[in-house]
C-alpha positions in Angstrom: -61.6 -37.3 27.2 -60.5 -35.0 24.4 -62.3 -32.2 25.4 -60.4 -32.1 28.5 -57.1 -32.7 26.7 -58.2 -29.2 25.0 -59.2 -27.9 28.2 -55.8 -28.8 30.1 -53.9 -27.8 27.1 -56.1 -24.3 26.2 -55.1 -23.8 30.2 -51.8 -24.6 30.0 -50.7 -22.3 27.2 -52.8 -19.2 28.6 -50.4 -19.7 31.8 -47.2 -19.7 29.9 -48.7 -16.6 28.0 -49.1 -14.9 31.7 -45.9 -15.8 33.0 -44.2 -14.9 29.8 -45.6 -11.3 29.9 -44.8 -10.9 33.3 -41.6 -12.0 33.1 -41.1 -9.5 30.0 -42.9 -6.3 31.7 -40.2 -7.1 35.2 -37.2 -7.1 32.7 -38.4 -3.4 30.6 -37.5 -0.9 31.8 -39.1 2.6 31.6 -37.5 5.6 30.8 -37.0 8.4 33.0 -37.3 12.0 32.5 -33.7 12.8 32.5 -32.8 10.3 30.4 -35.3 11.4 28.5 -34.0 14.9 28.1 -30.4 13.8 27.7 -31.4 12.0 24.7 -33.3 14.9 23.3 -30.3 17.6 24.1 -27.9 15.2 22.4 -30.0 14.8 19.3 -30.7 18.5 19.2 -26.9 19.4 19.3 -25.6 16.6 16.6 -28.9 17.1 13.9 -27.6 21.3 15.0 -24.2 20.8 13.7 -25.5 19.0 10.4 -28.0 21.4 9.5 -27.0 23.2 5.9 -26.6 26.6 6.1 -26.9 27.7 2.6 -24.0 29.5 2.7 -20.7 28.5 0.9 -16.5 27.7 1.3 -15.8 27.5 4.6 -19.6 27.5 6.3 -21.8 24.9 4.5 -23.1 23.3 7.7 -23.2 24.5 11.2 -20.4 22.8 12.3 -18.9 24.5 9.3 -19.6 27.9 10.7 -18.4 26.8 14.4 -15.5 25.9 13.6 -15.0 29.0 11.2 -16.1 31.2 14.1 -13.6 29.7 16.3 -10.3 29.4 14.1 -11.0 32.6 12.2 -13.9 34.8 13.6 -12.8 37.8 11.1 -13.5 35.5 8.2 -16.1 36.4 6.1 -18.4 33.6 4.5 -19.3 33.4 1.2 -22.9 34.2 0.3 -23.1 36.4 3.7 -21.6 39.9 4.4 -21.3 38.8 8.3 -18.2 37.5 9.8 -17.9 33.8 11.5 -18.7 34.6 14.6 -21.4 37.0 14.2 -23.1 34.7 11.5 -22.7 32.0 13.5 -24.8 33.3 16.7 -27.5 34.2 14.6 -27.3 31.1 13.0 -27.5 29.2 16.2 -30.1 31.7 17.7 -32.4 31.4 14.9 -32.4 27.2 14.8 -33.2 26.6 18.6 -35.4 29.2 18.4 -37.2 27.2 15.5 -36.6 24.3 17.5 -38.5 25.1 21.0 -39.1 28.8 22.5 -39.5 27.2 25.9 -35.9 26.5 26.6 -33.0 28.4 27.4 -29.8 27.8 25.6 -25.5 27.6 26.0 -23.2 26.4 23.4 -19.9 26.2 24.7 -17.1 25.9 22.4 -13.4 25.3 23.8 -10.2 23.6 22.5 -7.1 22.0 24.6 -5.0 24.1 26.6 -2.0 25.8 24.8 -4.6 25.9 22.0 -5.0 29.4 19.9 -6.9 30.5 17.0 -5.4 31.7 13.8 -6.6 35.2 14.2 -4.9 37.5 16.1 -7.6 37.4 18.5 -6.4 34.3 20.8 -9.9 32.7 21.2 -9.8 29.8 23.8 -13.0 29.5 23.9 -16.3 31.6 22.6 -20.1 31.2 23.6 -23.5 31.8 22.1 -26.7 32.2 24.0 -27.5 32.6 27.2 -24.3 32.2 29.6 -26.6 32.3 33.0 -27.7 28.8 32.4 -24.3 27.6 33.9 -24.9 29.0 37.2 -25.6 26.8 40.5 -29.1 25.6 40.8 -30.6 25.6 37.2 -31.9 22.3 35.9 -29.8 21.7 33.0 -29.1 19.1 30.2 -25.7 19.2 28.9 -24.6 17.4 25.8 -21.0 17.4 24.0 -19.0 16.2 21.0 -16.0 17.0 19.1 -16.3 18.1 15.4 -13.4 18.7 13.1 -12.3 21.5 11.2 -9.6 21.9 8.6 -7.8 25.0 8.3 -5.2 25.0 5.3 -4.3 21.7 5.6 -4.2 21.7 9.3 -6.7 19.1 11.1 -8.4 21.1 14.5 -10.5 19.0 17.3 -13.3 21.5 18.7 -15.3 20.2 21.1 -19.1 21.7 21.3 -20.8 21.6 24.6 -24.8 22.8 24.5 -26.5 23.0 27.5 -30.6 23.6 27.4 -32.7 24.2 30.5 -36.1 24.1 30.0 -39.1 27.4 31.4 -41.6 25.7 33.5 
């Protein structure tokens, strides 16, 4: 009699055990390729704009040199004989190119309208790598945020758009 009890109970539990993993595996779901990627593009862009430099005043991190390149591309950073927006493309270039060879990349930098820099330059809005990547029928994964800069006492929102399309 109490090796059946065992038997009935030993049964019993294994069934809840079944029905409680299928019930779990119906309620997971998997992630998709896209989503995937959109995580991956957005983690890219926001550890990007973090990344030190090594360079000082105005261009410490790369969100730094962005916003240098964009408010004042003339400006020349300290620790570099390049200006803002020169050392800022190579800046970008060489990261994503440490990053992964197999992608093409956009970053897309733009402010609100009415918006100009402080340079006599009028920049609305300035790009680095490849610009063919926004054309009609390439597979792309965009991702944006908005990083601040402060320019002699003045707050500026930028926002940073970076678009990656992966080579087959």
């Amino acid at each position: 009699m109490k090796a059946q009890t065992t038997m009935i109970l030993l049964v019993f539990l294994i069934m809840i055990f079944t029905g409680l993993v299928i019930v779990l595996l119906s309620l997971s779901q998997t992630v998709v390729r896209e989503e995937y990627s959109d995580l991956y593009v957005n983690n890219l862009l926001l550890s990007i704009l973090k990344t030190n430099t090594g360079y000082t005043d105005r261009c410490e991190t790369v969100s730094d040199l962005i916003g240098c390149a964009f408010l004042t591309p003339s400006y020349t950073c300290g620790g570099s004989s390049l200006e803002c927006r020169t050392l800022a493309e190579q800046t970008l270039e060489e990261y994503m190119n440490m990053v992964n060879e197999n992608m093409v990349y956009c970053f897309n930098i733009t402010s609100g309208p009415g918006w100009s820099s402080l340079d006599e330059q009028g920049l609305y809005s300035i790009s680095f790598g490849d610009s063919s990547i926004w054309k009609k029928g390439i597979n792309r994964r965009v991702a944006r945020t908005v990083i601040q800069s402060v320019h002699e006492g003045l707050e500026y929102n930028i926002e940073v758009t970076l678009a990656v399309a992966f080579r087959k």
